[in-house]
RODO-2510 file (C-alpha; in nm, 4 decimals, decimal comma):
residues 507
     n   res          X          Y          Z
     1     x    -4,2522    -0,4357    -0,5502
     2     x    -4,0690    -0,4397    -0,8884
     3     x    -3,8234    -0,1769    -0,9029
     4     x    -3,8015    -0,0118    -1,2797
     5     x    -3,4392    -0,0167    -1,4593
     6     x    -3,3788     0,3433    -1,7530
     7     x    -3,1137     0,3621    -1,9952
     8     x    -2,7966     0,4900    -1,8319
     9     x    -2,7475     0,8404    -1,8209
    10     x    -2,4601     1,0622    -1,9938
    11     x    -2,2683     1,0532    -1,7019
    12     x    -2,3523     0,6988    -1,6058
    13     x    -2,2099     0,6049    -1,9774
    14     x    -1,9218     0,7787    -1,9128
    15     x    -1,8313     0,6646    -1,5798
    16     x    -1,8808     0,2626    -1,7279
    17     x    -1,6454     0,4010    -2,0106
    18     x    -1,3673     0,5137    -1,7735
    19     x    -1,4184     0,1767    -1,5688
    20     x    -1,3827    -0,0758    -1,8724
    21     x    -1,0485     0,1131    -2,0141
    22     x    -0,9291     0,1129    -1,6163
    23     x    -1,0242    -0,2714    -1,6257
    24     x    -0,8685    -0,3842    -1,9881
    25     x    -0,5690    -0,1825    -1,8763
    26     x    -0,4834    -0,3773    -1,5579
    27     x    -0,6243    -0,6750    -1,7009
    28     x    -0,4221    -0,6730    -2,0373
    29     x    -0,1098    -0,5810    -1,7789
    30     x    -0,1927    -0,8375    -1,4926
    31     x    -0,1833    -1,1362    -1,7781
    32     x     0,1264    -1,0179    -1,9118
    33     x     0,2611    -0,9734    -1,6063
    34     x     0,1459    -1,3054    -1,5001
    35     x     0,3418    -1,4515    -1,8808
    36     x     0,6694    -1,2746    -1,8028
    37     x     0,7371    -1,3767    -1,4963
    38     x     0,6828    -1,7364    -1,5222
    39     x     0,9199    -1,7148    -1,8141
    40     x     1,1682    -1,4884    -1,5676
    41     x     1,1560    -1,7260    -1,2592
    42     x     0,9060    -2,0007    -1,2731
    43     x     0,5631    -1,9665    -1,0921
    44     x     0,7392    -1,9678    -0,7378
    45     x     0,8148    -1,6179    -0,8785
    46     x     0,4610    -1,5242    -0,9815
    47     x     0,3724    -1,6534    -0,5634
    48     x     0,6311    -1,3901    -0,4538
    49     x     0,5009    -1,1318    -0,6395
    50     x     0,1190    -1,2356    -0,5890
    51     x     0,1748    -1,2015    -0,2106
    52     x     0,3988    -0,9131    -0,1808
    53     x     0,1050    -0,7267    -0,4038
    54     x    -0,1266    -0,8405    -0,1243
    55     x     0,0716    -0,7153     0,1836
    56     x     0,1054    -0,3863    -0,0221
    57     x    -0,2505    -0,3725    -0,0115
    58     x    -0,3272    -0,5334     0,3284
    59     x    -0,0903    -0,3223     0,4826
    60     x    -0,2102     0,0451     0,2960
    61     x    -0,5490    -0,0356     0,1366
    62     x    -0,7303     0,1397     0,4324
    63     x    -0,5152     0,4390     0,4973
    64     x    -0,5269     0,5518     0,1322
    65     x    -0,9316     0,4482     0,1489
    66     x    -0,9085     0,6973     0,4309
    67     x    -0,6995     0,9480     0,2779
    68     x    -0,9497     0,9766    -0,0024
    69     x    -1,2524     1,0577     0,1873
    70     x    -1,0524     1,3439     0,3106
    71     x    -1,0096     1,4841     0,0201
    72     x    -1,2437     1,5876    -0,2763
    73     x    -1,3599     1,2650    -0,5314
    74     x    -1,1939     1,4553    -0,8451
    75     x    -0,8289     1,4879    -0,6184
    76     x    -0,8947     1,1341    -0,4688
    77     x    -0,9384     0,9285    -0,7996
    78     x    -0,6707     1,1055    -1,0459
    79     x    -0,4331     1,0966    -0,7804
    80     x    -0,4590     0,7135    -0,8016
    81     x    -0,5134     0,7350    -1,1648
    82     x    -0,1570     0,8434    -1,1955
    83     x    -0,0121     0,6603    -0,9493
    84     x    -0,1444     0,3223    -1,1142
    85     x    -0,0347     0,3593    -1,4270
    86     x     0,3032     0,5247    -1,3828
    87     x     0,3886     0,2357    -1,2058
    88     x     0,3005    -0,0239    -1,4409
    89     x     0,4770     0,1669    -1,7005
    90     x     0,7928     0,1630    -1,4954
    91     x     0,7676    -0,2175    -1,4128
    92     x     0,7151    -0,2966    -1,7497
    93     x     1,0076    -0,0936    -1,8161
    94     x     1,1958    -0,2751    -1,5321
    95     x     1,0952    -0,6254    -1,6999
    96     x     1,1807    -0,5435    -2,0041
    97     x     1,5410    -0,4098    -1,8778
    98     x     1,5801    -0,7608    -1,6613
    99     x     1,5380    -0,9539    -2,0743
   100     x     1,7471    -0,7111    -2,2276
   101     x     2,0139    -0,8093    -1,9678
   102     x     2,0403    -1,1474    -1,9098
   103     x     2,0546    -1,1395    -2,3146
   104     x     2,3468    -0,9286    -2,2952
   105     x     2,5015    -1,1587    -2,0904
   106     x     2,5479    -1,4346    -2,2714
   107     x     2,7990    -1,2198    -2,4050
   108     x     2,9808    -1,0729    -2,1480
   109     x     3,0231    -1,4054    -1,8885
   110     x     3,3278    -1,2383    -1,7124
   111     x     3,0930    -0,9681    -1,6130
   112     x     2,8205    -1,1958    -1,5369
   113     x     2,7798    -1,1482    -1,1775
   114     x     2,7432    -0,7468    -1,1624
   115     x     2,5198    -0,8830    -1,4416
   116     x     2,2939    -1,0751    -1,2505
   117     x     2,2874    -0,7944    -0,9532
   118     x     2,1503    -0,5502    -1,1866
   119     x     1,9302    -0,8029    -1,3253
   120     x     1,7538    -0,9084    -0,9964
   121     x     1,7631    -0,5507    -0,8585
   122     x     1,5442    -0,4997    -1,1479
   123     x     1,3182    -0,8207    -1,1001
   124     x     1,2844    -0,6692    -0,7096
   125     x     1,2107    -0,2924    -0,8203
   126     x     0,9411    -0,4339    -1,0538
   127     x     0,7539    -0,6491    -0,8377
   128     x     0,7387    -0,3363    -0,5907
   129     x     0,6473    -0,0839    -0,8361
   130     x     0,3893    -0,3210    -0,9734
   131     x     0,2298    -0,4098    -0,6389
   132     x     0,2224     0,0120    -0,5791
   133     x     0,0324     0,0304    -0,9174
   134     x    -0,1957    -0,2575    -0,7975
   135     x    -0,2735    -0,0828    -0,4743
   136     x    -0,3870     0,1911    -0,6753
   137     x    -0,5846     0,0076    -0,8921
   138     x    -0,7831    -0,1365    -0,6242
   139     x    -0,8689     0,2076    -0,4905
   140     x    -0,9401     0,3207    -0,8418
   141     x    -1,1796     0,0574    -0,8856
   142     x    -1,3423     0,1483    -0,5227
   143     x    -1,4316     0,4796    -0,5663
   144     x    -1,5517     0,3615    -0,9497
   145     x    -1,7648     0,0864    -0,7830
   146     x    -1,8239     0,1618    -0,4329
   147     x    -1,8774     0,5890    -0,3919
   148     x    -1,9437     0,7183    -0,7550
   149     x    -2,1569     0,4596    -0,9126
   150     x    -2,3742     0,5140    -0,5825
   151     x    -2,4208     0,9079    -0,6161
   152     x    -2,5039     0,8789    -1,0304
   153     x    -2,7605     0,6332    -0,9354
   154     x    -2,9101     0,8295    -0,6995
   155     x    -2,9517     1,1522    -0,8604
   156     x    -3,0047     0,9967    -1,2083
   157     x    -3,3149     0,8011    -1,0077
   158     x    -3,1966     0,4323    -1,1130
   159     x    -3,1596     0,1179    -1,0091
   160     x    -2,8255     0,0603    -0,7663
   161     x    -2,8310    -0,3070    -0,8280
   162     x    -2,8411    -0,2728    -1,2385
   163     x    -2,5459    -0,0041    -1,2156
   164     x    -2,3632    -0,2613    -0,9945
   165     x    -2,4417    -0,5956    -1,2329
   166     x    -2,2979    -0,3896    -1,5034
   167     x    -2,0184    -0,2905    -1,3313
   168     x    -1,9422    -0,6505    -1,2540
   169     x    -2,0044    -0,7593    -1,5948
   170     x    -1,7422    -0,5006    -1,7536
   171     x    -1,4708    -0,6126    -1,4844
   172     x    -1,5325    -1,0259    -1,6041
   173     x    -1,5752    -0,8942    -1,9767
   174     x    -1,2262    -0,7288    -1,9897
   175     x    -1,1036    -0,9976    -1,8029
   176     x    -1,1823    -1,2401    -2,1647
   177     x    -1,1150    -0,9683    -2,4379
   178     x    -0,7820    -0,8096    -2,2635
   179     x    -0,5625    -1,1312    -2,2342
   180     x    -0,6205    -1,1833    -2,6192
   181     x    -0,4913    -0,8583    -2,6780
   182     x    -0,2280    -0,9332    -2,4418
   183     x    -0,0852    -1,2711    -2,5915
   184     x    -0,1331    -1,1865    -2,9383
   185     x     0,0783    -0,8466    -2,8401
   186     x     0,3719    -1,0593    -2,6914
   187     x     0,3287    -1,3492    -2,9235
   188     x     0,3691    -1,0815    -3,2095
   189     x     0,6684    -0,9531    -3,0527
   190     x     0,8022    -1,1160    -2,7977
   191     x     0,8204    -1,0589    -2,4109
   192     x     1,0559    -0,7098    -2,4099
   193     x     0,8835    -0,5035    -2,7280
   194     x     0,5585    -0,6121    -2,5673
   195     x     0,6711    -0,4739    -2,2000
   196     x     0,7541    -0,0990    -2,4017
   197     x     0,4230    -0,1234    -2,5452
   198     x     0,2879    -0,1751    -2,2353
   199     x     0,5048     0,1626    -2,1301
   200     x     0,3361     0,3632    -2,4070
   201     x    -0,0318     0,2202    -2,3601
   202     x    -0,0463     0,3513    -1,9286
   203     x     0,1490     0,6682    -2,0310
   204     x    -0,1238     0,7661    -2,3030
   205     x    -0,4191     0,5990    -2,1489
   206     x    -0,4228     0,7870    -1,8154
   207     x    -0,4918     1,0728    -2,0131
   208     x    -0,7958     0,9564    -2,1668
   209     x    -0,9299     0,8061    -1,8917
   210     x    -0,8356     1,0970    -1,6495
   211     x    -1,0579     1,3269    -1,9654
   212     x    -1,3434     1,1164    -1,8915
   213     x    -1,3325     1,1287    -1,5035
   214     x    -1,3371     1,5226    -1,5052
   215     x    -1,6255     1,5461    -1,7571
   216     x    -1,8422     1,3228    -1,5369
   217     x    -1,7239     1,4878    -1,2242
   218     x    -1,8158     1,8458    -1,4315
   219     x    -2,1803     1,6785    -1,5366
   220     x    -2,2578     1,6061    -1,1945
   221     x    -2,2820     1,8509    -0,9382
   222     x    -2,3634     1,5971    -0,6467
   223     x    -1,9613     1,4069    -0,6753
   224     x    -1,8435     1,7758    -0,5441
   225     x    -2,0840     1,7901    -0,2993
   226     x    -1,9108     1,5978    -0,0057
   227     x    -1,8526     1,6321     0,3856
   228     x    -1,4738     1,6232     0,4241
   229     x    -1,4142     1,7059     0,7810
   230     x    -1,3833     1,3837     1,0113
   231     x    -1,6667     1,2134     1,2369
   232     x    -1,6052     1,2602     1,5683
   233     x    -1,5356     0,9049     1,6483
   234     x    -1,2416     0,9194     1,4148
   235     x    -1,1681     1,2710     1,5834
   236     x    -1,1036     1,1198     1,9241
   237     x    -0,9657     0,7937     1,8054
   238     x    -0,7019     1,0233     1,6318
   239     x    -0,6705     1,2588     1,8935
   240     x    -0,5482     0,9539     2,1525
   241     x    -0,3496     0,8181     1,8403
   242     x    -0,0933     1,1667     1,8434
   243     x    -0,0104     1,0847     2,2557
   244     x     0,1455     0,7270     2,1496
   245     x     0,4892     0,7493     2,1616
   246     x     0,6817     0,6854     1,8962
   247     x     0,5592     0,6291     1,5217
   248     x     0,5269     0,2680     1,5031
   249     x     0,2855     0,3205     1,7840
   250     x     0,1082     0,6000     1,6306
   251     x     0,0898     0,3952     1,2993
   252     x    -0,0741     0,1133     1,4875
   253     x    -0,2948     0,3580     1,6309
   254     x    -0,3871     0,4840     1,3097
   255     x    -0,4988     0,1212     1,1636
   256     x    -0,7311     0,0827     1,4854
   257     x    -0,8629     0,3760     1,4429
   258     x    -0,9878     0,2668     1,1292
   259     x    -1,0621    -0,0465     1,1672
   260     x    -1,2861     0,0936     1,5068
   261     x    -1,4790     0,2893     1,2252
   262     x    -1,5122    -0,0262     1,0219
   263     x    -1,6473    -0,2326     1,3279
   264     x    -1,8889     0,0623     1,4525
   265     x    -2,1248     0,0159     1,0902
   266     x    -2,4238    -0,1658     1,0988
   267     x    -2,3549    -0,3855     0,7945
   268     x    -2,0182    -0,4567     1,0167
   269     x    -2,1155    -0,8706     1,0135
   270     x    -2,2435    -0,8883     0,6533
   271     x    -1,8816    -0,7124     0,5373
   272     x    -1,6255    -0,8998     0,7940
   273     x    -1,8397    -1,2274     0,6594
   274     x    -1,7080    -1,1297     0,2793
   275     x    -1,4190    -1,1295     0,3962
   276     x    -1,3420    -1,4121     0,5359
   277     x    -1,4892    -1,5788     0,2070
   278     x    -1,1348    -1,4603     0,0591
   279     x    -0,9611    -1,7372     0,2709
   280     x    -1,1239    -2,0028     0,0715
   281     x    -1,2574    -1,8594    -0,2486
   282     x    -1,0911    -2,0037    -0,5491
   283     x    -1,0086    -1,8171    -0,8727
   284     x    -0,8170    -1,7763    -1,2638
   285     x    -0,5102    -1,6255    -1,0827
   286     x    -0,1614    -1,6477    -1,1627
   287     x    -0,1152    -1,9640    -0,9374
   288     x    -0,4092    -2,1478    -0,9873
   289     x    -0,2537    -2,1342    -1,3587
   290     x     0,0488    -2,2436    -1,2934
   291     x    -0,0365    -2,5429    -1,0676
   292     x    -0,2912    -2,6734    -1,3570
   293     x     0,0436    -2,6336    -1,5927
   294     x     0,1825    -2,8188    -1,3590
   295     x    -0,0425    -3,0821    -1,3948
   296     x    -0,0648    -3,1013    -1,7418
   297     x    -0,3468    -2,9095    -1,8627
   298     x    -0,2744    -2,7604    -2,1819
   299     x    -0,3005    -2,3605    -2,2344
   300     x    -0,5602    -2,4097    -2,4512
   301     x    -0,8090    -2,5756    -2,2057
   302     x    -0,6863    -2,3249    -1,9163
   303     x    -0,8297    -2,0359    -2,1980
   304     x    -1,1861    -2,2373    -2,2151
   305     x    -1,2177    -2,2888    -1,8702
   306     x    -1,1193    -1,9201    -1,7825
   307     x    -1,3931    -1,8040    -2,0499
   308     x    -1,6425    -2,0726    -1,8736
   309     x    -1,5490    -1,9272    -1,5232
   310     x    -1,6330    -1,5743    -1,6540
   311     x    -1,9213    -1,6405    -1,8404
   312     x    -2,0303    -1,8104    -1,5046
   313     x    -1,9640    -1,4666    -1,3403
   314     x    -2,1436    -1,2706    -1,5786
   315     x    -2,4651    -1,4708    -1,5393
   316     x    -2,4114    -1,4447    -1,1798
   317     x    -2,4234    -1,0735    -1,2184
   318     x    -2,7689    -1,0864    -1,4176
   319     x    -2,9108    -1,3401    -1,1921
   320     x    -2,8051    -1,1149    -0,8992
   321     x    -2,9556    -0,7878    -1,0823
   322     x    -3,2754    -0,9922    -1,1519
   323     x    -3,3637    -1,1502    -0,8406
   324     x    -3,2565    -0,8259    -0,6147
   325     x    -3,5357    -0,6627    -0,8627
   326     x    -3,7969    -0,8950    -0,7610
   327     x    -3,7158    -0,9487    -0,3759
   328     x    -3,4395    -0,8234    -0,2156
   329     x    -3,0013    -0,7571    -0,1888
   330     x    -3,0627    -0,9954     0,1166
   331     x    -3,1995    -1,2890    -0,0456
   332     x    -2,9974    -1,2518    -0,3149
   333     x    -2,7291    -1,2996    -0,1806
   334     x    -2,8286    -1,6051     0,0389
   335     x    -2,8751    -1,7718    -0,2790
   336     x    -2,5424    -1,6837    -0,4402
   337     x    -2,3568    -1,7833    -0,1177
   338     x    -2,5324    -2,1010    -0,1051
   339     x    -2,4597    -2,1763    -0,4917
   340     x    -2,0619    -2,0562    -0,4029
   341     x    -2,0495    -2,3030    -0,1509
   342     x    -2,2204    -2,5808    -0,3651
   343     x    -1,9599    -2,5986    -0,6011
   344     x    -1,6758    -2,5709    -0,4088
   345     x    -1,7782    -2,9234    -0,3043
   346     x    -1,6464    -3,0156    -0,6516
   347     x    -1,3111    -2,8352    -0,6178
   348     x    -1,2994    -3,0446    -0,2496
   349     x    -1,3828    -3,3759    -0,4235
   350     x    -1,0842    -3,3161    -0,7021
   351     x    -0,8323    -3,3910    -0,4095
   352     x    -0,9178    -3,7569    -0,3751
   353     x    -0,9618    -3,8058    -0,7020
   354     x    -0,6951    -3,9588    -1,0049
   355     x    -0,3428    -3,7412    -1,0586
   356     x    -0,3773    -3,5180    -0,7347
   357     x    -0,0474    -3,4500    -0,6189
   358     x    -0,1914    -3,3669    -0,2659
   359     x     0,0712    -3,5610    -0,0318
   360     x     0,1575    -3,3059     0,2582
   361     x     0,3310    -3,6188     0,4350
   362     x     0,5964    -3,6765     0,1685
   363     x     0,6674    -3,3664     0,1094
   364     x     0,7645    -3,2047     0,4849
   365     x     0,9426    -3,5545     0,5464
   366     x     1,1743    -3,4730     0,2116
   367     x     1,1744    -3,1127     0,1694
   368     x     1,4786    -2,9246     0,3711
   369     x     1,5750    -2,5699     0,3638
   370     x     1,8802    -2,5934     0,1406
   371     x     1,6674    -2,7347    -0,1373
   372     x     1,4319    -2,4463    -0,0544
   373     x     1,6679    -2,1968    -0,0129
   374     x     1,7773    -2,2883    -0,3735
   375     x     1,4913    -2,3344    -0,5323
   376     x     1,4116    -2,0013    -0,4420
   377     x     1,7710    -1,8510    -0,5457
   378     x     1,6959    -2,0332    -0,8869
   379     x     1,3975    -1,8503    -0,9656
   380     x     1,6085    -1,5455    -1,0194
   381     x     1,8504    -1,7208    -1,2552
   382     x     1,9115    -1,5375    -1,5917
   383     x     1,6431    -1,7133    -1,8592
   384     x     1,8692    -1,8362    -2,0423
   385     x     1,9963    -2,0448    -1,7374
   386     x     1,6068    -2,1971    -1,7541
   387     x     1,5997    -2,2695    -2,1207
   388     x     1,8248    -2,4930    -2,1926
   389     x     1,6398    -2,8191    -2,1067
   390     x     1,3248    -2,6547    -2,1884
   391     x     1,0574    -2,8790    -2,2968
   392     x     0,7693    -2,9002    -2,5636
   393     x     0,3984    -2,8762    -2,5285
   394     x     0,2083    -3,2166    -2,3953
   395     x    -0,0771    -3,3614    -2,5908
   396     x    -0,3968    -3,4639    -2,3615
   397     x    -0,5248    -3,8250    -2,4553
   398     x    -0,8999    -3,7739    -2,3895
   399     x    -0,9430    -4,1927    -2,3928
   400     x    -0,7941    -4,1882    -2,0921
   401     x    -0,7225    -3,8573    -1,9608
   402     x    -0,3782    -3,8340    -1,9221
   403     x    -0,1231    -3,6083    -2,0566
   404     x     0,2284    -3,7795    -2,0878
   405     x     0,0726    -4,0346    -1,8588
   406     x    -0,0239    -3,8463    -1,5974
   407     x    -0,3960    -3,7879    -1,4971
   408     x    -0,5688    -3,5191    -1,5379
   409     x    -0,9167    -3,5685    -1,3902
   410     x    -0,8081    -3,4269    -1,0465
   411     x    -0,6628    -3,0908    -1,1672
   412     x    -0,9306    -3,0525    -1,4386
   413     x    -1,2326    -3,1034    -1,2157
   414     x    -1,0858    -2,8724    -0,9896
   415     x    -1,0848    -2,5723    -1,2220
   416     x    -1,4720    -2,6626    -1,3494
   417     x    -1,5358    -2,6527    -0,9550
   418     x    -1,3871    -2,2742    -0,9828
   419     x    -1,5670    -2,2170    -1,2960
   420     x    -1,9094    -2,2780    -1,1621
   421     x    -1,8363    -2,1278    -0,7983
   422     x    -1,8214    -1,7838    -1,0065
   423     x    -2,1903    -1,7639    -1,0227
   424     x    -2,2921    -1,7777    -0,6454
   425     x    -1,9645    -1,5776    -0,5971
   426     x    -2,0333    -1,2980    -0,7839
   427     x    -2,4174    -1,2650    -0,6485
   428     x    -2,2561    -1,2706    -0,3053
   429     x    -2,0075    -1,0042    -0,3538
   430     x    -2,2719    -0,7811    -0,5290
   431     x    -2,4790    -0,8341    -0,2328
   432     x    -2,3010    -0,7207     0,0221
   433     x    -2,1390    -0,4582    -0,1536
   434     x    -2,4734    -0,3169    -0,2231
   435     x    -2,5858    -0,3503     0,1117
   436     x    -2,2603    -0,1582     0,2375
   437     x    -2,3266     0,1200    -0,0180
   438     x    -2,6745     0,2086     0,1083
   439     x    -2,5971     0,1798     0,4800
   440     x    -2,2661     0,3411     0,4789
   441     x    -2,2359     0,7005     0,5557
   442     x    -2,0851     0,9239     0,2201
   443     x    -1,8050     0,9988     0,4422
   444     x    -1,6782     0,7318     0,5422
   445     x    -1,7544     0,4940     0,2648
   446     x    -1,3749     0,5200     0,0851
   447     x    -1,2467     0,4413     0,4721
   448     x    -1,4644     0,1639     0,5327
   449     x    -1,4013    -0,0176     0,2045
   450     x    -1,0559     0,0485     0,1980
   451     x    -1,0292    -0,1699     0,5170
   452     x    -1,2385    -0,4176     0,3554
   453     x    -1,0578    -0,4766     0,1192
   454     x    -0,7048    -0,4611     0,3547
   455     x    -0,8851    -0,7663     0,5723
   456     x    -0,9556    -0,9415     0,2520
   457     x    -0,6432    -0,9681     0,1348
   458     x    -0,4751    -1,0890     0,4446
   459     x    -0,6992    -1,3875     0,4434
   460     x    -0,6537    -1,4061     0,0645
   461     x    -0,2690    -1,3931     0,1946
   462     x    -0,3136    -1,6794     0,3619
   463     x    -0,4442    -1,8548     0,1055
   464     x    -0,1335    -1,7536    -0,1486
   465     x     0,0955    -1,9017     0,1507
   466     x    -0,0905    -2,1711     0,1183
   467     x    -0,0630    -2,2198    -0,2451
   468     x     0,2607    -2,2163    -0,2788
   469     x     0,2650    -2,5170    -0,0252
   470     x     0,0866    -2,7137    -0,3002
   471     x     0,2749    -2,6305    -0,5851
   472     x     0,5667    -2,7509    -0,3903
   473     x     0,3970    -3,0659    -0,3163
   474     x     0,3296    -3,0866    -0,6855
   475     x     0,6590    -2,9884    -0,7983
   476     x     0,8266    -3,2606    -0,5691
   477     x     0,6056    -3,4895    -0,6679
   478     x     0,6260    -3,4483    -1,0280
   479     x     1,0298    -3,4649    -1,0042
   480     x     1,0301    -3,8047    -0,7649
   481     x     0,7892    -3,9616    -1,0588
   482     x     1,0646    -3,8156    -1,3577
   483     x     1,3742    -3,9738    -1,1819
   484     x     1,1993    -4,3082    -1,1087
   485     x     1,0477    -4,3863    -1,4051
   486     x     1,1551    -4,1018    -1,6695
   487     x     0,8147    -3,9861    -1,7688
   488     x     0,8245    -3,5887    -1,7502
   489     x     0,5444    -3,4461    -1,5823
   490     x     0,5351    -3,0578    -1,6664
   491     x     0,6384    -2,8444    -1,4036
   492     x     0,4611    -2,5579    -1,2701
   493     x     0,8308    -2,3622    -1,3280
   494     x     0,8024    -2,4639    -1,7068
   495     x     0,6960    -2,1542    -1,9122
   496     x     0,3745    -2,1298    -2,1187
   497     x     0,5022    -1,9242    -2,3486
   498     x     0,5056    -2,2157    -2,6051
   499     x     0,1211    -2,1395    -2,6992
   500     x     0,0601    -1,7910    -2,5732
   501     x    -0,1624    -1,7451    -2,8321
   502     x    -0,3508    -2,0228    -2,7232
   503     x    -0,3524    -1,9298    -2,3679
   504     x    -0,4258    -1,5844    -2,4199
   505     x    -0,7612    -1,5697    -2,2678
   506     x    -0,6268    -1,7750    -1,9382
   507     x    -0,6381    -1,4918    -1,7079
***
């Protein structure tokens, strides 16, 4: 039976509007973020703060999930609201604060070491701050996408899979349109006047998002409607929780506890199968950039294959919407897994093939943990310590697919393989997520996606670690071939910031 799509409702216009100016928000701040600290402390800098985000989240994402479904929706999402983007406001602050420094001294050299502690205290206090806005952002973008957009739907009488496709498609739009914003803000005005206006965009847009929220909350009577006292598995679970002794056992107790409610659903396999898709799905992130750098790829062709991997996503989203219409979220999302999976094969072929640096062997027979141990100590070097034998952009030749003689096929086929695994991936996710929002109970739905999404990004942790392994490879690699035979292969630690305004839709 073909299910009938309407025109949004009022309140279903306003809750996309509060979603897209949460989305270009953290995305114009997750590029820039992504910018400034490759130009702070290479891309072994952008791992750190990639996977201390995720630990944030793995470690809290289902007691805050929890924490909002005991508490009314209007309380629940402003509280995050605020938390999200006073945080980015203070990193960017923080960032800002670590260029104004190591400027300062260049001036001051006899004072350069209380210097540099105030400068990396202030690289440290901004990757926390920005993983604590990043937590929130996540379960901003929950109850958005998992708890509200359900309830509209279902009193405005429309289609759950259409609200979710265009959901989807405002997350990958913003994801295009914010990181132009972004780089032609800091290519304008360089990295520190960009960071303040970074400040003054969170500070002023959480009250125009938090103006929608409340007038859609107002306009529909059904988001205060809400059971807020526990089930009763959670009651005893808890109950046993409080007789642990001390509080590392009670906190322990605590994630069981929800984790037991996450394992007692129905859709249980469906969402612990999403999951583990996060060890090996591939993506536009702040690594995946920096190892293609690293490779060669110019910023320019890192921009066209982002915008390829979202338009990718986007028809994913409609193909998802249109075949869920016609059969069901089941099917649907048998196809997109099967299309995911597909095209990964193209990302797995892209090892073997010309310029891979993949050569595990070399690398743990050379690499020891002084050279390690400094490496890392160098990513937190003042900038102008990392600019002195700073190097210029490299020209691809196309005859032969090289840049400063060093292939490119491997690295480039690897990103179209992550370009065209958007499609199936985004059908997938939409799938399951749908299937999750009809099966689980109002309740318990913030809980049960909040440790959904803490699961995800421990395997997704996982796959940072692992990451980082290969950049290491690459950056090895890439040094060996520049002392034996002087051709410089760009680093992943070499900034882009040479054509930001090229690379401005990257992310």
């Amino acid at each position: 039976m073909v299910k009938s799509h309407k025109l949004p409702s009022t309140s279903l216009t306003g809750l996309y509007s509060a979603y897209a100016i949460s989305c270009i928000g953290d995305r114009l701040w997750t590029f820039a973020l992504i910018l400034i600290l490759e130009y702070i402390g290479g891309i072994r800098l952008v791992c750190f703060s990639q996977l201390f985000e995720e630990i944030i989240i793995m470690a809290f994402g289902s007691v805050i999930g929890s924490w909002m479904d005991h508490h009314t929706r209007k309380r629940g999402i402003i509280t995050v609201l605020i938390v999200n983007n006073t945080n980015v406001a203070i990193s960017a602050a923080l960032l800002a604060s670590c260029i104004t420094i190591s400027e300062i001294s260049t001036n001051y050299d006899s004072h350069s070491l209380l210097w540099h502690i105030l400068y990396v205290i202030c690289i440290v206090l901004s990757i926390i701050t920005c993983s604590l806005s990043c937590l929130a952002s996540e379960m901003e973008k929950m109850a958005f996408t998992k708890d509200w957009i359900v309830v509209i739907t279902k009193k405005d009488e429309t289609s759950l899979s259409a609200a979710n496709a265009w959901m989807k498609t405002i997350d990958l739009s913003s994801s295009v349109v914010s990181p132009f914003i972004s780089g032609y803000i800091i290519n304008s005005i360089g990295y520190r006047f960009a960071c303040m206006i970074f400040v003054v965009w969170n500070l002023l847009s959480v009250f125009i998002e938090a103006y929608i929220i409340i007038r859609v909350y107002n306009a529909v009577a059904e988001l205060a409607k809400r059971d807020l006292s526990p089930c009763l598995d959670e009651q005893r679970k808890t109950e046993c929780c409080k007789k642990c002794p001390g509080f590392i056992q009670r906190t322990i107790g605590r994630w069981l506890t929800l984790f037991y409610i996450y394992y007692q659903q129905n859709v249980f396999p469906a969402a612990f199968g999403l999951t583990l898709l996060y060890m090996t799905v591939l993506g536009f992130d702040g690594i995946a950039i920096g190892y293609a750098k690293s490779q060669g790829l110019s910023a320019l062709w890192l921009g066209i294959l982002r915008s390829i991997g979202a338009a990718f996503g986007i028809m994913g989203a409609y193909l998802y919407s249109l075949i869920e219409t016609h059969s069901s979220a089941r099917k649907s999302g048998f196809i997109g897994l099967t299309a995911q999976h597909l095209a990964l094969y193209i990302c797995i072929i892209s090892i073997w093939l010309p310029g891979s640096p993949f050569d595990p062997i070399t690398y743990f027979r050379e690499i020891t943990f002084a050279i390690w141990w400094q490496q890392l100590k160098d990513s937190f070097a003042f900038v102008r310590d990392k600019n002195e034998n700073e190097t210029g952009p490299n020209d691809i030749d196309w005859s032969t697919w090289t840049s400063d003689g060093h292939s490119i096929i491997s690295a480039f086929t690897l990103l179209i393989g992550i370009a065209v695994a958007r499609l199936g991936l985004y059908m997938a996710d939409l799938s399951i997520s749908q299937i999750m929002q009809e099966k689980v109970p109002e309740r318990e739905r913030n809980t049960v996606f909040g440790v959904q999404d803490s699961i995800a990004q421990f395997f997704s942790m996982l796959k940072v670690v692992d990451y980082e392994e290969k950049i290491e490879v690459a950056n090895s690699n890439a040094e060996k071939n520049h002392n034996e035979s002087g051709n410089v292969s760009v680093k992943a630690n070499e900034s882009t910031r040479e054509h930001i305004s090229a690379s401005s839709d990257m992310q």
